[in-house]
N, CA, C and O atoms as CSV, one atom per row, in Angstrom:
chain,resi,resn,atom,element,x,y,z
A,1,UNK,N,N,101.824,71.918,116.094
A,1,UNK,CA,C,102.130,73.275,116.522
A,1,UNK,C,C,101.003,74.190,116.026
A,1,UNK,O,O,100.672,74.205,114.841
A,2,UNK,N,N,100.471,74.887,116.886
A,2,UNK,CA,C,99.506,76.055,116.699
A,2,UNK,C,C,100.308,77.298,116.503
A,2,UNK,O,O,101.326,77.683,117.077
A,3,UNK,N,N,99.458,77.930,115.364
A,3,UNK,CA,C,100.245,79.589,115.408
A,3,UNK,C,C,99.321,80.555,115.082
A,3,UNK,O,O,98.196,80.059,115.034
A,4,UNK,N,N,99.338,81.769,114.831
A,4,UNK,CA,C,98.696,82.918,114.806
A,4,UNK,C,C,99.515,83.887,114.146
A,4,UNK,O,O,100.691,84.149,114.399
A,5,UNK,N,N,98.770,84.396,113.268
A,5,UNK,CA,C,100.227,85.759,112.581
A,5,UNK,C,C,99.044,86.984,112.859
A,5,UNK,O,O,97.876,86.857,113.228
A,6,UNK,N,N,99.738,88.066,112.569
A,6,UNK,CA,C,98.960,89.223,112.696
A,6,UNK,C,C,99.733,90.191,111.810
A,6,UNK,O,O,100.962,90.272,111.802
A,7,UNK,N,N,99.082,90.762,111.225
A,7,UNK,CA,C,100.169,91.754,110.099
A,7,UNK,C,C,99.754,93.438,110.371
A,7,UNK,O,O,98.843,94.061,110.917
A,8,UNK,N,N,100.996,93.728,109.646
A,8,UNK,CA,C,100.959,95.698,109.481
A,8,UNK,C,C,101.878,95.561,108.846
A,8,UNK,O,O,102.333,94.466,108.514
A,9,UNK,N,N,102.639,97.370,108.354
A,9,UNK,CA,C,103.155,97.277,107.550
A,9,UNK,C,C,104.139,98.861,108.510
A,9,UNK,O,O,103.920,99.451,109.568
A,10,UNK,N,N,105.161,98.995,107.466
A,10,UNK,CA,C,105.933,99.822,107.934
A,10,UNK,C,C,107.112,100.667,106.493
A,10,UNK,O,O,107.762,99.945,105.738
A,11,UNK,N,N,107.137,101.612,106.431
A,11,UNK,CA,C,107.830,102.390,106.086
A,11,UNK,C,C,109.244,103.075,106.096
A,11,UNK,O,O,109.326,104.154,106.683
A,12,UNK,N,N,110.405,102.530,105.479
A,12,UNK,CA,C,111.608,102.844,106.557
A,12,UNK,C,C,112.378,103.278,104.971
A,12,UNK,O,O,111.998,102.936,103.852
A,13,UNK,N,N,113.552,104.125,105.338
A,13,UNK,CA,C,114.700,104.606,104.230
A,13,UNK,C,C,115.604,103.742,104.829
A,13,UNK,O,O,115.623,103.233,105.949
A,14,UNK,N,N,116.605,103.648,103.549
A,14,UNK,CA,C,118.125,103.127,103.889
A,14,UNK,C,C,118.916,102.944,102.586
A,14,UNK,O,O,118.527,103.225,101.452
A,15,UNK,N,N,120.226,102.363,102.991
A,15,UNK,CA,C,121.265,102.727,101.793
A,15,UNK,C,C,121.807,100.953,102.188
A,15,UNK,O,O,121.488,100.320,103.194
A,16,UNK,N,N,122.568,100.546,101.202
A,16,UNK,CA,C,122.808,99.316,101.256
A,16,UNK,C,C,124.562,99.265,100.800
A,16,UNK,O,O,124.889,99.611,99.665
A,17,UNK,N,N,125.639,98.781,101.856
A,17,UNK,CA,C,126.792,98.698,101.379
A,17,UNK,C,C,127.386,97.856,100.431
A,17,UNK,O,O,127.112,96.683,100.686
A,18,UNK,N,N,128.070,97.982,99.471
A,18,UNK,CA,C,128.555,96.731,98.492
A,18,UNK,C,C,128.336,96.497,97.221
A,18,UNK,O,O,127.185,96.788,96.898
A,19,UNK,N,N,128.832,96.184,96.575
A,19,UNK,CA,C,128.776,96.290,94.767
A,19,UNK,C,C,127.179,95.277,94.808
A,19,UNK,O,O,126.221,95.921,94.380
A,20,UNK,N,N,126.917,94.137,95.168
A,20,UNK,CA,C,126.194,93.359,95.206
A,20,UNK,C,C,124.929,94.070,95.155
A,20,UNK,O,O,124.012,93.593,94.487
A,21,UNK,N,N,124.733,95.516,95.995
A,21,UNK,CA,C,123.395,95.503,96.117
A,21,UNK,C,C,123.005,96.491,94.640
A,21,UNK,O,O,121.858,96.806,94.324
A,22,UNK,N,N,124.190,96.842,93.915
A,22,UNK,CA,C,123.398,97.810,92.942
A,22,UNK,C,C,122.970,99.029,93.393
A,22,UNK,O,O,123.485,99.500,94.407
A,23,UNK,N,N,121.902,99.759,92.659
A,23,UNK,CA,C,121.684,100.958,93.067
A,23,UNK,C,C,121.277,100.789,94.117
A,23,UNK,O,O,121.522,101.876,94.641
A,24,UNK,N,N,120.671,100.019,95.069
A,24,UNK,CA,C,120.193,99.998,96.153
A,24,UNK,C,C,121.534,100.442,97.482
A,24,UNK,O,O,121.435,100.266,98.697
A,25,UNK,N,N,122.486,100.927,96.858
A,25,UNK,CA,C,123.599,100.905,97.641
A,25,UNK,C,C,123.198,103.185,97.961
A,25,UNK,O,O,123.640,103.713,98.982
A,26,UNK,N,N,122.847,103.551,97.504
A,26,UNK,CA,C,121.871,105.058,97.561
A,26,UNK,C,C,120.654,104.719,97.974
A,26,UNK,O,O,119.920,103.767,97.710
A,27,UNK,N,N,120.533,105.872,98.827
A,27,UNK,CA,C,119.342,106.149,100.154
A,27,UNK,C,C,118.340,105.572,99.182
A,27,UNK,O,O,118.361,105.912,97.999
A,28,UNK,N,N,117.375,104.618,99.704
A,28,UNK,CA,C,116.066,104.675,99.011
A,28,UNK,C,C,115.046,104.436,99.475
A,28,UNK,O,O,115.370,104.256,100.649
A,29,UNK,N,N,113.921,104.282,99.424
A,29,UNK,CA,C,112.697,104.182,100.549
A,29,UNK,C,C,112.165,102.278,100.230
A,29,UNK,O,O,112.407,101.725,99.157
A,30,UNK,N,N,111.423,101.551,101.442
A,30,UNK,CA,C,110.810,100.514,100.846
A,30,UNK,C,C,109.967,100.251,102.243
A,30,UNK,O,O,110.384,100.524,103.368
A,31,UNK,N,N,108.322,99.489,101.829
A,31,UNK,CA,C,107.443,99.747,102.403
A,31,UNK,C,C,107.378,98.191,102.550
A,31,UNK,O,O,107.049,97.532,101.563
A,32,UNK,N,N,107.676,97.563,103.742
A,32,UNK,CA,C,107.011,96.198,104.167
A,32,UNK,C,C,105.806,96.081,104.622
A,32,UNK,O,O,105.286,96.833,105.446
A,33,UNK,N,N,105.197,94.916,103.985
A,33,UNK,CA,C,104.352,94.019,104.947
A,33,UNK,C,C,104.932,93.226,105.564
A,33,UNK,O,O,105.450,92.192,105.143
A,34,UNK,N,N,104.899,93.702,106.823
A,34,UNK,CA,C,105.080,92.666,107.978
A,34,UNK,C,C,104.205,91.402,108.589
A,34,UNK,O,O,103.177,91.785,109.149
A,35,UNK,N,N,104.406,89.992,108.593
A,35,UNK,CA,C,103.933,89.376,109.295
A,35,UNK,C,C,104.453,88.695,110.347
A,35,UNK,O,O,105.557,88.151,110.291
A,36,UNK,N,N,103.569,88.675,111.550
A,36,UNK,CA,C,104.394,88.059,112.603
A,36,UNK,C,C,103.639,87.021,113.217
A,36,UNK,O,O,102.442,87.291,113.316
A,37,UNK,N,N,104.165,85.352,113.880
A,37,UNK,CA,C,103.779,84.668,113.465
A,37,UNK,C,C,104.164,84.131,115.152
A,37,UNK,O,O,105.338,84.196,115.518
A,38,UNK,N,N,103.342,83.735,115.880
A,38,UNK,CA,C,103.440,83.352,116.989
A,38,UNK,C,C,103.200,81.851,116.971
A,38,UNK,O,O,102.301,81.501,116.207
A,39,UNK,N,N,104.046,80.534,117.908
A,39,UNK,CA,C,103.402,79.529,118.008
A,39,UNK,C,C,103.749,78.901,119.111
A,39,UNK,O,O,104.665,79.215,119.871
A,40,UNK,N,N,102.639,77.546,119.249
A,40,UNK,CA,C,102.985,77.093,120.749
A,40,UNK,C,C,102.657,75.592,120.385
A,40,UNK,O,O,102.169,75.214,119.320
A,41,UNK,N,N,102.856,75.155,120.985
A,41,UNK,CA,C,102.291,73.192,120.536
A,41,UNK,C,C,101.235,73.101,121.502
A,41,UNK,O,O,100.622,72.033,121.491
A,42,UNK,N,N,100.945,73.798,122.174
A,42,UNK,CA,C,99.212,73.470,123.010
A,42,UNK,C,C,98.688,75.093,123.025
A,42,UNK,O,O,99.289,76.153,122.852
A,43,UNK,N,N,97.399,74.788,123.293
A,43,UNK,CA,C,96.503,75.867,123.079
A,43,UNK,C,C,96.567,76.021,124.350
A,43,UNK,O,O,96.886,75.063,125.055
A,44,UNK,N,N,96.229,77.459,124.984
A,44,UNK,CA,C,96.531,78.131,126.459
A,44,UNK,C,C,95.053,77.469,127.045
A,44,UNK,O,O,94.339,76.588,126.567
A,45,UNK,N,N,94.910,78.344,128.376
A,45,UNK,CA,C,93.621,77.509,129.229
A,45,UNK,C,C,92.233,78.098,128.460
A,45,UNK,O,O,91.074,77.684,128.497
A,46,UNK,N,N,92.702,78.973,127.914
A,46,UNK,CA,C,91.618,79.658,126.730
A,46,UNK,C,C,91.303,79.591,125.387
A,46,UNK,O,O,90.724,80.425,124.692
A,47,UNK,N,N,91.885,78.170,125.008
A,47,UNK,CA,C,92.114,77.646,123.699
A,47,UNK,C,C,92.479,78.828,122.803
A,47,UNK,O,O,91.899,79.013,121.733
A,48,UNK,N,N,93.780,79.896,123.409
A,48,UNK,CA,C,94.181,80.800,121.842
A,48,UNK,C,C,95.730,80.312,122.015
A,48,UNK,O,O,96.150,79.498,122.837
A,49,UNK,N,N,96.467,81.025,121.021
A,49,UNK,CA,C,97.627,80.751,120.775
A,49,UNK,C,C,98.101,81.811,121.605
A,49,UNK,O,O,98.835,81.662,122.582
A,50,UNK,N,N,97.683,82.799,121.206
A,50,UNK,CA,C,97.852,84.245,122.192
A,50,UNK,C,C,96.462,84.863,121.920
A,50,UNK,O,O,95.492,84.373,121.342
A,51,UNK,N,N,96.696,86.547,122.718
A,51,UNK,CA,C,95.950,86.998,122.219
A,51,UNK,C,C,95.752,88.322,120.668
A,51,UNK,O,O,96.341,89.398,120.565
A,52,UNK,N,N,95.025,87.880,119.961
A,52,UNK,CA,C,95.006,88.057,118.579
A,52,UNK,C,C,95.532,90.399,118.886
A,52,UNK,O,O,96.419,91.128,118.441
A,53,UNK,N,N,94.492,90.578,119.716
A,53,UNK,CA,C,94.838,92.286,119.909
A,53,UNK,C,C,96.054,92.668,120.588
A,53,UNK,O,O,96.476,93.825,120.595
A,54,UNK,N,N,96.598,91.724,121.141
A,54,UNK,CA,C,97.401,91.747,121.935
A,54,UNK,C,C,98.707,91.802,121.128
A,54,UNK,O,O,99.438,92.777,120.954
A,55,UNK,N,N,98.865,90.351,120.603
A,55,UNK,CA,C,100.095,90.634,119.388
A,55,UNK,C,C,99.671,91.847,118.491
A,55,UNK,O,O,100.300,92.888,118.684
A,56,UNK,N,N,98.900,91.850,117.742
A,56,UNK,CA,C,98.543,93.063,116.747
A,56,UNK,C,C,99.176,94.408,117.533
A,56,UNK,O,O,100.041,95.101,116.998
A,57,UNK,N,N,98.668,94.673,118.795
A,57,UNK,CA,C,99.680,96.038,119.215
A,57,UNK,C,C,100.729,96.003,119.458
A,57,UNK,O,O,101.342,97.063,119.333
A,58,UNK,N,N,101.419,94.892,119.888
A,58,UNK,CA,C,102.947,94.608,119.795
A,58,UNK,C,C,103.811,94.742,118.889
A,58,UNK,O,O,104.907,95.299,118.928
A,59,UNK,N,N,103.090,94.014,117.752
A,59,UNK,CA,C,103.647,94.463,116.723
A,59,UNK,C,C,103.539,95.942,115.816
A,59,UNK,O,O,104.321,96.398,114.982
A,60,UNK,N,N,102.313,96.453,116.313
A,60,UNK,CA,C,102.272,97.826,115.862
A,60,UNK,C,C,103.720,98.685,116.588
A,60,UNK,O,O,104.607,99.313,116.009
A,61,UNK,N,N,103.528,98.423,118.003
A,61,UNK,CA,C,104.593,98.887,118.615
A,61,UNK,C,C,106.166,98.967,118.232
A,61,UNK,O,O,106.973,99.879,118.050
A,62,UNK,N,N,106.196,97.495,118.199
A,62,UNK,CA,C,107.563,97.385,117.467
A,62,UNK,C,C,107.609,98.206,116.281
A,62,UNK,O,O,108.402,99.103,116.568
A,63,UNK,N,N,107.100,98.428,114.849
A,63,UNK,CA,C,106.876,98.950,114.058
A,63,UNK,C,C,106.937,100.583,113.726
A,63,UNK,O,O,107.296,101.146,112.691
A,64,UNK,N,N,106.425,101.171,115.064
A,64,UNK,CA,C,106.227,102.673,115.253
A,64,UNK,C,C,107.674,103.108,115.559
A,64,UNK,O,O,108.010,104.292,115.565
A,65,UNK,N,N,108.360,102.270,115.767
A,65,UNK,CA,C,109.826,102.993,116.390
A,65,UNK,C,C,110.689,102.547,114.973
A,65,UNK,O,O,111.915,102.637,115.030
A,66,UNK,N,N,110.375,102.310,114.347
A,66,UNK,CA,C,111.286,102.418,112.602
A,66,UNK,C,C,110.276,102.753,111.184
A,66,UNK,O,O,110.336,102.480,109.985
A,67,UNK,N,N,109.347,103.494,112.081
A,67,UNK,CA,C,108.118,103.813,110.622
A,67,UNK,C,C,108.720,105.109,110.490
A,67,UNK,O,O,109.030,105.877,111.400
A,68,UNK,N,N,108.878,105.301,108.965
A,68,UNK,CA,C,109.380,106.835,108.749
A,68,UNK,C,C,110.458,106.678,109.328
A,68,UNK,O,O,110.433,107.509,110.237
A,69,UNK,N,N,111.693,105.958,109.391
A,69,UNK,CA,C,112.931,106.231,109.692
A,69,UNK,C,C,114.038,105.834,108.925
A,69,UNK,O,O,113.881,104.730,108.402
A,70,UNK,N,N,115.282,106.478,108.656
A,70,UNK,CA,C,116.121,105.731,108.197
A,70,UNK,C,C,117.158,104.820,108.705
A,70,UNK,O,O,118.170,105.208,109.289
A,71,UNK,N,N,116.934,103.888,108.518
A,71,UNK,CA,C,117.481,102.840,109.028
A,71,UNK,C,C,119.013,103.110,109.845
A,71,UNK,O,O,119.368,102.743,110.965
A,72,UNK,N,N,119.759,103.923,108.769
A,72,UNK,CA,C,121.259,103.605,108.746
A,72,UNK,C,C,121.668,104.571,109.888
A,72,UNK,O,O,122.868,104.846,109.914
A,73,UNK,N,N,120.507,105.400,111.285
A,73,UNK,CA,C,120.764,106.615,111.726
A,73,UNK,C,C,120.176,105.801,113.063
A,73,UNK,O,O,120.146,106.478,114.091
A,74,UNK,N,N,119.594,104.099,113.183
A,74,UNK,CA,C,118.955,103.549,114.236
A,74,UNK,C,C,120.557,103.204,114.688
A,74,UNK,O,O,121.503,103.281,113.905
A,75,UNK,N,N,120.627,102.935,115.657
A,75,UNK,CA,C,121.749,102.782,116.923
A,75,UNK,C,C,121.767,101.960,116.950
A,75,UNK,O,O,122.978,101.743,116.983
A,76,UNK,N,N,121.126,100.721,116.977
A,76,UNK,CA,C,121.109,99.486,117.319
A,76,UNK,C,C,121.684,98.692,115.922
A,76,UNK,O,O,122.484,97.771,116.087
A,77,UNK,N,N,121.259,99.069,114.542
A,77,UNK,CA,C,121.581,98.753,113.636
A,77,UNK,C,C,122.746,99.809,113.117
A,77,UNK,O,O,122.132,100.790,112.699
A,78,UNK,N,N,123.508,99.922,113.037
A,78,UNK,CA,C,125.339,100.530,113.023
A,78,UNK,C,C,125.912,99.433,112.632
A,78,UNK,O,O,126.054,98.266,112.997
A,79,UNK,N,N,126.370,100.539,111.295
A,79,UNK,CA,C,127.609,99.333,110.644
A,79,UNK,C,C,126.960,98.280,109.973
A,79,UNK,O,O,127.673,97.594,109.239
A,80,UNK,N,N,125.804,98.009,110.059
A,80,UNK,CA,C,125.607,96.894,109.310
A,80,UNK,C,C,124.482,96.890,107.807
A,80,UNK,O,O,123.653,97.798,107.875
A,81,UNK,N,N,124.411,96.335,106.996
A,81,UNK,CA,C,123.606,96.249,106.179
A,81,UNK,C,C,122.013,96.375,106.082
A,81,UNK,O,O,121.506,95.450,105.447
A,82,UNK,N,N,121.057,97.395,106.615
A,82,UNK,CA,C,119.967,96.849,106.872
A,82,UNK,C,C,119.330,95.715,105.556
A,82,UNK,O,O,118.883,96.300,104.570
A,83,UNK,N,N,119.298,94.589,105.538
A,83,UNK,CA,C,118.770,93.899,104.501
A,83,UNK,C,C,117.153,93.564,105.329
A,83,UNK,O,O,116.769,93.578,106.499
A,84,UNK,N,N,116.644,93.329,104.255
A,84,UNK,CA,C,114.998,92.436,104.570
A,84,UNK,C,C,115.632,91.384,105.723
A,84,UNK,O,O,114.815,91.237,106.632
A,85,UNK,N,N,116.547,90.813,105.876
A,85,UNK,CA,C,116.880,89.442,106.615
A,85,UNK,C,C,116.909,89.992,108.151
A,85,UNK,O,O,116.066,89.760,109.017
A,86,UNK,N,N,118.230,90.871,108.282
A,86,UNK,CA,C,118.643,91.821,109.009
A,86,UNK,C,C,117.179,92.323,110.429
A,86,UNK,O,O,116.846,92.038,111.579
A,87,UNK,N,N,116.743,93.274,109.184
A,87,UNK,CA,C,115.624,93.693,109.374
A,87,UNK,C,C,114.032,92.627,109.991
A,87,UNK,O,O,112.996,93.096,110.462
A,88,UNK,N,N,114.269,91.581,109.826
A,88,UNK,CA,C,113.136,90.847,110.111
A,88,UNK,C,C,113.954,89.953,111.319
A,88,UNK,O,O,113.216,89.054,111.723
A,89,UNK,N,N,114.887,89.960,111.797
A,89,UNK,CA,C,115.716,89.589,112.894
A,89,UNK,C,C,115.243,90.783,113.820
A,89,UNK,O,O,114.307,90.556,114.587
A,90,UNK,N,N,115.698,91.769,113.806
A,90,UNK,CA,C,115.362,92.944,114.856
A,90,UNK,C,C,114.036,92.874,115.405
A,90,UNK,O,O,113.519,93.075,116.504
A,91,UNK,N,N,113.603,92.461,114.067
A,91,UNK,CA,C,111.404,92.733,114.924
A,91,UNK,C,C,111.138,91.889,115.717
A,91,UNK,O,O,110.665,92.060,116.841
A,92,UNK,N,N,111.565,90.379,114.931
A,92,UNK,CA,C,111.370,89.024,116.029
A,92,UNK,C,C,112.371,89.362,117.472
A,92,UNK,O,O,111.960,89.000,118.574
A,93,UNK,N,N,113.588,90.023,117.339
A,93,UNK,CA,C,114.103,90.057,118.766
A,93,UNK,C,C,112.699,91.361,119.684
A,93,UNK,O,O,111.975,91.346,120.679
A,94,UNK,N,N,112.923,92.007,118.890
A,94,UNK,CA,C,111.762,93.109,119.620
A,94,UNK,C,C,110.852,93.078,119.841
A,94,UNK,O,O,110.411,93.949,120.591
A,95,UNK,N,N,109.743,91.760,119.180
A,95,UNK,CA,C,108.680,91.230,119.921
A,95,UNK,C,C,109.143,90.042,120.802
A,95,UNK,O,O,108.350,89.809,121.714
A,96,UNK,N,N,110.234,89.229,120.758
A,96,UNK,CA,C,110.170,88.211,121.913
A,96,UNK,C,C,110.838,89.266,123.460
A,96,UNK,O,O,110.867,88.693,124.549
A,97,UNK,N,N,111.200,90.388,123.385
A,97,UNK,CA,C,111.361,91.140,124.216
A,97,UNK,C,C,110.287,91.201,125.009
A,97,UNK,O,O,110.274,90.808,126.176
A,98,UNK,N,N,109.257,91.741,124.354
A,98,UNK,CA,C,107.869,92.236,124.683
A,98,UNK,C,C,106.834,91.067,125.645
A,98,UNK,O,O,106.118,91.113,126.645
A,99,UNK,N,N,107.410,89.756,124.343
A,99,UNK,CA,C,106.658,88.627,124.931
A,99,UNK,C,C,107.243,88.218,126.654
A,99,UNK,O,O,106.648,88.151,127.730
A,100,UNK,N,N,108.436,88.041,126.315
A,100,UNK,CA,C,109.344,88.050,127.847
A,100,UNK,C,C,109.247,88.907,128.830
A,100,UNK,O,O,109.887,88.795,129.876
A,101,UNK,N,N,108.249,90.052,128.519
A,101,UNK,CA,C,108.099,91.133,129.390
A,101,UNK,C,C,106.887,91.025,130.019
A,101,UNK,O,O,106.615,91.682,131.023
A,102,UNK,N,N,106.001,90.100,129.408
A,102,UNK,CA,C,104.708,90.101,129.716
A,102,UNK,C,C,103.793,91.196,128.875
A,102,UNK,O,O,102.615,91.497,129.066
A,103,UNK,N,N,104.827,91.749,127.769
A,103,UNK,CA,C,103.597,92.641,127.231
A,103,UNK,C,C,102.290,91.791,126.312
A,103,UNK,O,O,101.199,92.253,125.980
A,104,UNK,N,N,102.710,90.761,126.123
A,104,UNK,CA,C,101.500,89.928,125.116
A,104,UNK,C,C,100.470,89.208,126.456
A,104,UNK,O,O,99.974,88.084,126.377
A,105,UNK,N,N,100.316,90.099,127.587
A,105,UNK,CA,C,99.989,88.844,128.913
A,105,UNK,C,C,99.995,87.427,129.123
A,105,UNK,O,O,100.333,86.568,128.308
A,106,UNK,N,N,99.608,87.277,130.241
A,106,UNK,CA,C,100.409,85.704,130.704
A,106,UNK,C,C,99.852,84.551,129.693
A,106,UNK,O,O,100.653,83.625,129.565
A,107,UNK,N,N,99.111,84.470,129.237
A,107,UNK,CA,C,99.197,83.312,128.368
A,107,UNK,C,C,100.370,83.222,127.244
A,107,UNK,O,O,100.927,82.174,126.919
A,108,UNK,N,N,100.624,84.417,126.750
A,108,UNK,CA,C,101.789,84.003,126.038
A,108,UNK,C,C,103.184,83.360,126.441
A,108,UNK,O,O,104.070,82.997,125.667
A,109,UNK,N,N,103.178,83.297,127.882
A,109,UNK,CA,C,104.343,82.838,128.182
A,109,UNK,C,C,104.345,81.262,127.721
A,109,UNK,O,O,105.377,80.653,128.001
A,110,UNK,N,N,103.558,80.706,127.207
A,110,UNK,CA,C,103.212,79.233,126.940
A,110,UNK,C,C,104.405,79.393,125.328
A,110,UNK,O,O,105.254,78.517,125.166
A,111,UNK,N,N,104.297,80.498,124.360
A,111,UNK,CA,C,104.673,80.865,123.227
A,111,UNK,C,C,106.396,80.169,123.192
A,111,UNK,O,O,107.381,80.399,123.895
A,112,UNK,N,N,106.233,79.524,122.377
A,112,UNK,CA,C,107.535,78.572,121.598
A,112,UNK,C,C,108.104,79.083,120.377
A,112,UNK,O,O,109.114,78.518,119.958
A,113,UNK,N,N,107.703,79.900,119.837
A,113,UNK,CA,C,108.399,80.819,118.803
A,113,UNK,C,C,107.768,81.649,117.961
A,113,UNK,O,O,106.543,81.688,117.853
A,114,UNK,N,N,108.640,82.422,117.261
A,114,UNK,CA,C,108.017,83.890,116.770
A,114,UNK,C,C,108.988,83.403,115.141
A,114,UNK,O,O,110.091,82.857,115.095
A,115,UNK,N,N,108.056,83.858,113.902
A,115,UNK,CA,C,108.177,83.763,112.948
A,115,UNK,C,C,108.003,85.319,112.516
A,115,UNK,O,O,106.837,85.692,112.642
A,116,UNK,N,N,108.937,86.355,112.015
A,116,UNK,CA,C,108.737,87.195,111.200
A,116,UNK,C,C,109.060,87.447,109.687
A,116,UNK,O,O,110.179,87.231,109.222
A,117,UNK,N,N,107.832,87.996,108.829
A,117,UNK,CA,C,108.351,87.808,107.296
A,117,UNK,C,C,108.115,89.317,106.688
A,117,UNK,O,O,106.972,89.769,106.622
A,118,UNK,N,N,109.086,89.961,106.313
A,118,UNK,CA,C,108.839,91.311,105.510
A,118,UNK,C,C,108.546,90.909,104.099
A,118,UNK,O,O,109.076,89.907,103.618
A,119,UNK,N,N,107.955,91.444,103.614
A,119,UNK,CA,C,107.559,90.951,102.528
A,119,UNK,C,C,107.740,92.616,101.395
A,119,UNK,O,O,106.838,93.440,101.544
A,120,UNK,N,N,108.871,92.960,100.378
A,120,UNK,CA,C,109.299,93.844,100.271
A,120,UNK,C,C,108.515,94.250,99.095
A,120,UNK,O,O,108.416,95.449,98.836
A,121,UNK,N,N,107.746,93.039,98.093
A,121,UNK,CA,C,106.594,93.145,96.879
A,121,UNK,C,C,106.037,92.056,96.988
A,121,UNK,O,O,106.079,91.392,98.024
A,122,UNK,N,N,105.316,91.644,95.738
A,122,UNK,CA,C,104.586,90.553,95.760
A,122,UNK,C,C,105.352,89.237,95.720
A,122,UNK,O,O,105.100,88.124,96.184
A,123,UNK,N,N,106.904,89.983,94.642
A,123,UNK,CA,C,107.834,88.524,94.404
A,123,UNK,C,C,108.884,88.104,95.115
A,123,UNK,O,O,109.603,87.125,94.912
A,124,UNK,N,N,108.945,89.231,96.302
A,124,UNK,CA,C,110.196,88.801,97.564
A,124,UNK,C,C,110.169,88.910,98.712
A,124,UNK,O,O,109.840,90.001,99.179
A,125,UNK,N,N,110.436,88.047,99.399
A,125,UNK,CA,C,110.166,88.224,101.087
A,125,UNK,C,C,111.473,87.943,101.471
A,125,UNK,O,O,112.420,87.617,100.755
A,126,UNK,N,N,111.414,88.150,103.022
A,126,UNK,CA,C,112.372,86.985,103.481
A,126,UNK,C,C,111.759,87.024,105.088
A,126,UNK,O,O,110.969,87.895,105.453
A,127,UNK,N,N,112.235,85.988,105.932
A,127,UNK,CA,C,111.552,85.709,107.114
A,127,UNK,C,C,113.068,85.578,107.813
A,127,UNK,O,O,114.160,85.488,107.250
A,128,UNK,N,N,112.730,85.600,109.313
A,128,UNK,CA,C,113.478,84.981,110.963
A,128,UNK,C,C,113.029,84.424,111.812
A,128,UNK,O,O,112.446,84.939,112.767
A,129,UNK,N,N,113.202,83.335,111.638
A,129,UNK,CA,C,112.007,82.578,113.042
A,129,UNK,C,C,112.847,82.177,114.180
A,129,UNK,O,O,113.775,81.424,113.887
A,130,UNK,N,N,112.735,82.489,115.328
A,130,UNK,CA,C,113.425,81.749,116.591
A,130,UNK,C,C,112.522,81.984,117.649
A,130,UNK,O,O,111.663,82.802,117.978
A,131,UNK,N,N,113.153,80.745,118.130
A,131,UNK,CA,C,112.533,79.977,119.853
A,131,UNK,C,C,112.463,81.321,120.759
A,131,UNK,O,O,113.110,82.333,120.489
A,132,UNK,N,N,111.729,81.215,121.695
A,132,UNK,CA,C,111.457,81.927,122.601
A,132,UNK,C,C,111.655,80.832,124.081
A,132,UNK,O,O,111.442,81.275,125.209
């Protein structure tokens, strides 16, 4: 399997429900690195996985619509916990959207799955990877 990641980062507030999360249960801010991680088991007629600018604005894209936002006021996420997990589910659905749309152009339609990992410091991440 061939893959390609491309990274940025993003900025978002939120509050966390439940004794479990501790103070993190009050509004607080946290700044991911995002990586997103495209793959295919053959290389396209242009030997890439995709294209490298191509994902990079996709994922900027995805990104710009929860930079500077608080989570717990997005519509789509209601009612639920935004966690790192949560949160790295939404991006991978919101870039295989994109990919399914043709926004990564036609070679990506070859693309077999999307790996996303927020990475919240140096000592915790968490990732979502699914098929496309």
């Amino acid at each position: 399997m061939f893959s390609v990641t491309v990274r940025d980062h993003v900025m978002i507030a939120h509050s966390l429900r439940g004794e479990v999360f501790g103070p993190a249960q009050r509004l607080h801010g946290a700044t991911y690195v995002v990586d997103a991680t495209f793959s295919r088991a053959e290389l396209d007629s242009d030997d890439i996985v995709v294209d490298i600018g191509w994902a990079t604005e996709a994922l900027r894209g995805v990104l710009a619509d929860l930079n500077y936002r608080n989570l717990d006021e997005v519509p789509e996420l209601a009612g639920r916990n935004t966690t790192t997990e949560v949160l790295a589910r939404l991006i991978a659905d919101r870039l295989a959207s994109r990919v399914e749309g043709g926004g990564l152009g036609d070679s990506a339609s070859g693309l077999a799955r999307i790996a996303v990992t927020l990475r919240e410091s140096h000592i915790a991440w968490a990732s979502y990877e699914r098929s496309l």
